[in-house]
C-alpha positions in Angstrom: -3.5 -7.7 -13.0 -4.0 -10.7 -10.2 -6.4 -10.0 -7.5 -4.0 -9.1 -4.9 -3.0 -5.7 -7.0 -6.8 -5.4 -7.1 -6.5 -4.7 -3.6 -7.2 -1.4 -1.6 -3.9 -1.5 -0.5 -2.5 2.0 -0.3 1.1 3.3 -1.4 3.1 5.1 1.8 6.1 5.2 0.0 8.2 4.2 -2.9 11.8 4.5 -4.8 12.9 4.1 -7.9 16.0 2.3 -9.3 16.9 2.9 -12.7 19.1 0.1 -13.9 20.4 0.3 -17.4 17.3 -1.3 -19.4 15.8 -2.3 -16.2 13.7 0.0 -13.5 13.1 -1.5 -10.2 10.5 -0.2 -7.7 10.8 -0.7 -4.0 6.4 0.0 -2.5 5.9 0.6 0.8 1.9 -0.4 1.1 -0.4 -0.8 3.6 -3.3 -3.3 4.8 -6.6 -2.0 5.3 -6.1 -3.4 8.9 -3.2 -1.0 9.4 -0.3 -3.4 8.2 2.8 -2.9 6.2 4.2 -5.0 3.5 6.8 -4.0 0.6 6.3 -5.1 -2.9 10.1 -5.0 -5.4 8.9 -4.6 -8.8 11.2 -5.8 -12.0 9.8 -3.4 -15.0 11.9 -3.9 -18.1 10.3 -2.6 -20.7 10.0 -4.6 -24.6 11.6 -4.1 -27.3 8.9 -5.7 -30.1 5.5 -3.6 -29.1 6.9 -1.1 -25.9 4.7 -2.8 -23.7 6.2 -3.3 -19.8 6.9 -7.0 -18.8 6.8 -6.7 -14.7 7.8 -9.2 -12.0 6.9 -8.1 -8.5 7.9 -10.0 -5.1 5.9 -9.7 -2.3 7.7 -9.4 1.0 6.0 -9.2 4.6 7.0 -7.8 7.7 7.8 -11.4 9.6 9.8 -11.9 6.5 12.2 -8.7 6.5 15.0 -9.7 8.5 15.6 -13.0 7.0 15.0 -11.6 3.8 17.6 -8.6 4.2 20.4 -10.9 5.6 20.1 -13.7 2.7 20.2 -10.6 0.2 23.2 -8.9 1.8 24.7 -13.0 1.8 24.4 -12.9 -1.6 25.8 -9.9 -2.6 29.1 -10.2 -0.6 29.4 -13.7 -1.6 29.6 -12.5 -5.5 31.5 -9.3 -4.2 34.4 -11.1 -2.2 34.2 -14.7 -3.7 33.5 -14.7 -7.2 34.5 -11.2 -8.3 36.8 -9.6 -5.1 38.6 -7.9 -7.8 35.7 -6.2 -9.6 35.1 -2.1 -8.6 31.3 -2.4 -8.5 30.8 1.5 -7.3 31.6 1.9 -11.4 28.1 1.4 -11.7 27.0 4.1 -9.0 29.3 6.6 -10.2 28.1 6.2 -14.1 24.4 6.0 -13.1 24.5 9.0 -11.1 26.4 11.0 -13.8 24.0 9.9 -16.5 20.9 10.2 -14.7 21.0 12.6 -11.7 17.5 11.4 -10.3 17.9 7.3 -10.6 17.8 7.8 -6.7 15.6 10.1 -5.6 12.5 8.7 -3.5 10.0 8.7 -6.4 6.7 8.7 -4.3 3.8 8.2 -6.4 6.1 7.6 -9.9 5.5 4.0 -10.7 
C-alpha cells in the first residue's frame, strides 16, 4: 500500500465494472480539506496464488474534462476507424445477461 492509500481520504461513492477476468472500480473520495478526486482501479485477480494484482489512476478535478474528452477520443477512434464494423453493445447485452448486478452502484464493495 503507497502512502497516498494511507490517507484519511473518505469513499462518497463507487461503481463496479465487472469485465470478463477483470473488475474495475470507479472511487469517488474526498480530501480532508473538503475536495474531490476519483481513483479507476484495474483488479484482475491471479491465477498462480489468487492474490489481486491492482493498478489504480488517480484523476483530479482540474483534470476531468480533459481527461473525459481524450477517453471518449479514444474510444470512437477504435469504434469508427479501426473496427466501424464491430457491434460492441455484444458485450453489454452478454454481461448483463450473465451477471445482472455488473452495474449496479456498488458503494462500499471494493
Amino acid at each position: 500500500m503507497d502512502d497516498f492509500d494511507k490517507r484519511d481520504n473518505e469513499e462518497i461513492y463507487s461503481k463496479k465494472v465487472r469485465a470478463g477476468k477483470r473488475t474495475y472500480f470507479f472511487d469517488v473520495k474526498s480530501t480532508k480539506a473538503n475536495d474531490y478526486f476519483v481513483t479507476i482501479t484495474e483488479s484482475k485477480k491471479r491465477f498462480e496464488d489468487g492474490t489481486f494484482i491492482k493498478h489504480k489512476i488517480f484523476l483530479y478535478k482540474e483534470d476531468f474534462n480533459k481527461f473525459v474528452e481524450a477517453f471518449e477520443e479514444t474510444i470512437n477512434y477504435v469504434k469508427t476507424e479501426l473496427m466501424p464494423e464491430y457491434n460492441f453493445d455484444e458485450f453489454t447485452r452478454e454481461e448483463y445477461r450473465n451477471n445482472n448486478d455488473g452495474y449496479k452502484n456498488d458503494s462500499n464493495n471494493n
